[in-house]
C-alpha positions in Angstrom: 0.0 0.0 0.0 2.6 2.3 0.8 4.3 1.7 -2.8 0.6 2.5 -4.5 0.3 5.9 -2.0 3.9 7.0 -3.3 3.8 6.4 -7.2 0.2 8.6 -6.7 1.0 11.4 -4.6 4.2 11.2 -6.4 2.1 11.5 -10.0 -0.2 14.0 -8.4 2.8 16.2 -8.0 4.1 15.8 -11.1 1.1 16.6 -13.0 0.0 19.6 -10.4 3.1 21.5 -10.8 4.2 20.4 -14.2 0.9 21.3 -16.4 0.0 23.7 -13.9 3.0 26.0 -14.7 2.1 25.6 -18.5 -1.4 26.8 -17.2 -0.2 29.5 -14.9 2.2 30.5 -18.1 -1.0 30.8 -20.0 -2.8 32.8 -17.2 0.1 35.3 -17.2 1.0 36.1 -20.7 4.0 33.8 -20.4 5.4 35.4 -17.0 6.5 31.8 -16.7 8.3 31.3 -19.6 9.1 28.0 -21.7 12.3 27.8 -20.1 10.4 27.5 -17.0 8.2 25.0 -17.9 11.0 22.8 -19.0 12.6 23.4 -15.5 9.3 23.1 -13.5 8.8 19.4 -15.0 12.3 18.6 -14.2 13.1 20.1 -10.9 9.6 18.0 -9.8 10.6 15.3 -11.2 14.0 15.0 -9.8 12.5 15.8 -5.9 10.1 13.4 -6.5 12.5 10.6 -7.4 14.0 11.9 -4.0 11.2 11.6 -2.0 9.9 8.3 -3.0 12.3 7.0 -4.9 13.2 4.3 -2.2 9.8 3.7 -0.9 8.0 2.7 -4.9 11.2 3.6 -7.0 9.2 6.2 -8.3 7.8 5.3 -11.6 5.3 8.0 -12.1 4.8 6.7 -15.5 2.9 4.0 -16.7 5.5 3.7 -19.6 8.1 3.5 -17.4 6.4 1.0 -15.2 6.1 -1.3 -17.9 9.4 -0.9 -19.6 10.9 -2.2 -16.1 8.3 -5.2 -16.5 9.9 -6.1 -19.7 13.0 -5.6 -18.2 12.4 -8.2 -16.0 13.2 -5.8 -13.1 9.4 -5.0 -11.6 6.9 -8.2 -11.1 4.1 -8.6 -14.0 1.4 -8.6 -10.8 2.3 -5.8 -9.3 1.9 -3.4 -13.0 -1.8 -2.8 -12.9 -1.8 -1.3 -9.5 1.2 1.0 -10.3 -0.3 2.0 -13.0 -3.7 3.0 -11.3 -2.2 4.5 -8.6 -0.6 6.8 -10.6 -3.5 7.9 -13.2 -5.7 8.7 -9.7 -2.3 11.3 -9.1 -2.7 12.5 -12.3 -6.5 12.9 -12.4 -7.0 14.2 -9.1 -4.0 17.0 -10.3 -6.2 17.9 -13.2 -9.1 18.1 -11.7 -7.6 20.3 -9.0 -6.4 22.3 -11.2 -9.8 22.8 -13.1 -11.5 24.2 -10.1 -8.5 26.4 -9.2 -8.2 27.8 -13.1 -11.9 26.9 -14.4 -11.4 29.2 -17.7 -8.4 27.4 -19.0 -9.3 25.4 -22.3 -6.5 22.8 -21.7 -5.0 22.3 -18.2 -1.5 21.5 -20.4 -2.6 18.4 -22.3 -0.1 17.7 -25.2 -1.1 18.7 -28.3 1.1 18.5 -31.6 1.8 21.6 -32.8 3.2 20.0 -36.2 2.1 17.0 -37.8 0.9 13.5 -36.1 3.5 11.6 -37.0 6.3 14.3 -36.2 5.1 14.3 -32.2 4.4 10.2 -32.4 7.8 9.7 -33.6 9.4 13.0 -31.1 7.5 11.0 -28.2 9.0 7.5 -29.7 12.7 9.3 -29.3 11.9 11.3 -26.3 10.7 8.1 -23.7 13.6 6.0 -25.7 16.4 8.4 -24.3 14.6 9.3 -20.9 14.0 5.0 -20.2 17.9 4.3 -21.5 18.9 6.5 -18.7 16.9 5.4 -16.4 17.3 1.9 -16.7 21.7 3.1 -16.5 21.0 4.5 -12.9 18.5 2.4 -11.4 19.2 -0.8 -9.2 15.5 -3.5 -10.0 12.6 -1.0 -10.5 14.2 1.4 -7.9 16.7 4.4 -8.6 20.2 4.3 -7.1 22.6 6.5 -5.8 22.7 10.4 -5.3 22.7 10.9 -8.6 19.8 9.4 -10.1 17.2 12.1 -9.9 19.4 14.7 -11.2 20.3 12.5 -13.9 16.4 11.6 -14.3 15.2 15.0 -14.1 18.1 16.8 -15.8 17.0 14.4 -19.1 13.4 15.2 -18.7 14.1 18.8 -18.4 16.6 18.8 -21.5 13.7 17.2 -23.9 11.3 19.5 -22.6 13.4 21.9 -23.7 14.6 21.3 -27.2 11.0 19.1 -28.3 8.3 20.9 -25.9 7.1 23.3 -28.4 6.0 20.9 -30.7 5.3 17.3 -29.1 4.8 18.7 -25.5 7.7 16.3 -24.4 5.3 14.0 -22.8 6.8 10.9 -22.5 4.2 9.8 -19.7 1.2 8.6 -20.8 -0.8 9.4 -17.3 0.9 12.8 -17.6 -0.9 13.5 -21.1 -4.0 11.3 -20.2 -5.9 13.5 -17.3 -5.3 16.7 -18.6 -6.8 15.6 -21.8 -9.3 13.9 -20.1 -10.5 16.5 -17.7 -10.2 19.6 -20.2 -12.4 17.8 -23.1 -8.9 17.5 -26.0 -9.0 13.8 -26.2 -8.8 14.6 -30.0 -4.8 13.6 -29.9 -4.3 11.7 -26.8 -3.8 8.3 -28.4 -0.4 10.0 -29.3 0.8 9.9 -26.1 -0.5 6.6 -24.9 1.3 4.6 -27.5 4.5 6.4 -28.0 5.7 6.6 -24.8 5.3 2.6 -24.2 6.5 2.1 -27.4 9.7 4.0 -26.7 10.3 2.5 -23.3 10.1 -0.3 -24.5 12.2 -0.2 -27.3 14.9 0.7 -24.5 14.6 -2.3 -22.9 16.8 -4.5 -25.1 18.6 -1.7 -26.5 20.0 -1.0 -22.6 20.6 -5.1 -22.6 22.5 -5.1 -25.8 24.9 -2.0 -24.4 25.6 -4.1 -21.3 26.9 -7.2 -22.8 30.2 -7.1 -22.2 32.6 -7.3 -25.1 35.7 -9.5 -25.8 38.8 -8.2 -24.3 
């Protein structure tokens, strides 16, 4: 129970303070800044990973969740509740932030800015890179060392950066999910459910391959 409490209150403040400074950026004529979205995501990412990174191993995705599942480092029976706890984080995030800004159209759901495939395959890349690293600094399905959350959250804030402005840098499919949800834009959202599990996955044996260890 305590690993299901973590991966949603650790969700919840993902999505809270993540989306909520792309909608407070919205509220304020941009007072917050791209650059401080980007940061915002990773900054709560990386405290998170610190916070509950030894109690669930801090997941907060359900891509990432099943990416360790393949990786044979997280048990097959455990995946469904991880994966509900952390879309109740995420949803309860959005719908808090719907009564605290009830005139925003999107809450910060991901939205392509260019063409389908250009996000689908951006998301694809994204959760590819951010799993690879992952999996480098994490001991089973739990992070390891002093290190890992910056690493973590350095990663997620450098995508955000460069591929924000037109995928949304998702790679988290409860992330994109309850904003999209909550605010009505499901019109895209199948984007950022198969991506980002598509990209984790793809990690998987890319990470195995990389730690074989060569002759000599």
């Amino acid at each position: 129970m305590n690993k299901l409490l973590a991966e949603s209150l650790g969700t919840f403040c993902l999505v809270f303070a993540g989306t909520g400074a792309i909608v407070v950026n919205q509220s304020t004529g941009g007072t917050v800044t791209h650059v401080g979205v980007a940061l915002t995501f990773g900054l709560v990412v990386m405290a998170m990973i610190y916070a509950f990174g030894d109690v669930s191993g801090a997941h907060l995705n359900p891509a990432v969740s099943v990416a360790f599942v393949l990786a044979r480092r997280f048990p097959v029976r455990e995946l469904p509740g991880y994966v509900a706890a952390q879309l109740v984080g995420a949803f309860t995030a959005s719908a808090l932030l719907r009564v605290l800004f009830p005139a925003n159209e999107t809450l910060g759901a991901t939205l392509p800015t260019g063409s389908v495939w250009q996000s689908l395959v951006l998301e694809v890349v994204l959760t590819f890179m951010l799993m690879l690293v992952i999996l480098s600094v994490s001991s089973g399905p739990k992070e390891k060392g002093i290190m890992a959350g910056i690493a973590v959250g350095g990663v997620v804030g450098l995508e955000a950066l460069f591929a924000g402005p037109i995928s949304g840098a998702s790679m988290n499919p409860a992330r994109s999910l309850a904003p999209a949800v909550v605010s009505g834009h499901v019109e895209m959202v199948w984007v950022y459910l198969l991506a980002p599990v598509v990209g984790a996955a793809l990690a998987v044996p890319c990470f195995r391959l990389l730690r074989i260890p060569g002759p000599g």
